[in-house]
C-alpha positions as CSV (number, residue, x, y, z in Angstrom):
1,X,13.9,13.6,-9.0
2,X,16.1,10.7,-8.5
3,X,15.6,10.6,-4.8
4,X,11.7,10.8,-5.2
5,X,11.9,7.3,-7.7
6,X,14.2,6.7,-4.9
7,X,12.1,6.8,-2.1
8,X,9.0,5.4,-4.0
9,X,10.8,2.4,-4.9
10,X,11.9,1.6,-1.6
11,X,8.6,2.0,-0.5
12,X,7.3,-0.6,-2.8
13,X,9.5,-2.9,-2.3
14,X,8.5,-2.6,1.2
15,X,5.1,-3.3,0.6
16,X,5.7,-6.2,-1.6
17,X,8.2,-8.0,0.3
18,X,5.4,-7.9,3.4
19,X,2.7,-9.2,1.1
20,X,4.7,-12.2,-0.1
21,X,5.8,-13.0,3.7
22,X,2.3,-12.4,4.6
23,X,0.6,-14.2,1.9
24,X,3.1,-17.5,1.7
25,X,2.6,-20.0,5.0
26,X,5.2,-20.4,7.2
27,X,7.3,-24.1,7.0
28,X,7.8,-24.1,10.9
29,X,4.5,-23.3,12.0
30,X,2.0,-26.1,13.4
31,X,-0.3,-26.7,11.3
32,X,-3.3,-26.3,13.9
33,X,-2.5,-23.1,14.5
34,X,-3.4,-20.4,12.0
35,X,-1.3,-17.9,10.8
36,X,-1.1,-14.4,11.9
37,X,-1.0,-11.9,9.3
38,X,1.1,-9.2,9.6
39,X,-0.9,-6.9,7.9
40,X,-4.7,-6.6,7.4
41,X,-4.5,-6.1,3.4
42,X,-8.6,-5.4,4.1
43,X,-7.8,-2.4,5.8
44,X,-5.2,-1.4,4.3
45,X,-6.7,-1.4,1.0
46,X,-9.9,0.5,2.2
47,X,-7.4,3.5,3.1
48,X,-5.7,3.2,-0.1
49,X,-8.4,3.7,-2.2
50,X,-9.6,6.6,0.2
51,X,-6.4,8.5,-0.1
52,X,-5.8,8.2,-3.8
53,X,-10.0,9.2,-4.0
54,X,-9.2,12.6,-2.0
55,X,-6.1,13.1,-4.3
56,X,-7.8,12.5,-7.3
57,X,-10.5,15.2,-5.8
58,X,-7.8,18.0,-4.8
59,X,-6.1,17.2,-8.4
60,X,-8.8,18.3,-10.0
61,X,-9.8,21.2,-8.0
62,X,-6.6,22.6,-8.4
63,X,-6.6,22.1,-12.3
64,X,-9.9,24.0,-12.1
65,X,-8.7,26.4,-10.2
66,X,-5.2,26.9,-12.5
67,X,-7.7,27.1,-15.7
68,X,-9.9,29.6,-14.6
């Protein structure tokens, strides 16, 4: 169990330390030139939702299934 927390800690911290640098502007870029993300959060966040929607969906057949 503590390598799960382990591993889904890391992973956050992953995914938050790539939002701030994302999100936050660069000091030593030119100001005409727009900053490139490094992740499309749009996109990202569509196949979030997705995958915790067909969880959510087996989750439940399965507690359906271990009630019967």
């Amino acid at each position: 169990m503590r390598f799960l927390s382990g591993i889904i800690t890391g992973v956050l911290l992953i995914v938050l330390v790539v939002f701030f640098l994302d999100t936050f502007d660069r000091a030593d870029a030119p100001t005409e030139a727009e900053s490139q993300k490094i992740v499309n959060w749009d996109v990202a966040m569509t196949k979030v939702r997705r995958s915790l929607g067909l969880i959510q969906k087996e989750v439940r057949e399965e507690v359906h299934d271990a009630t019967r």
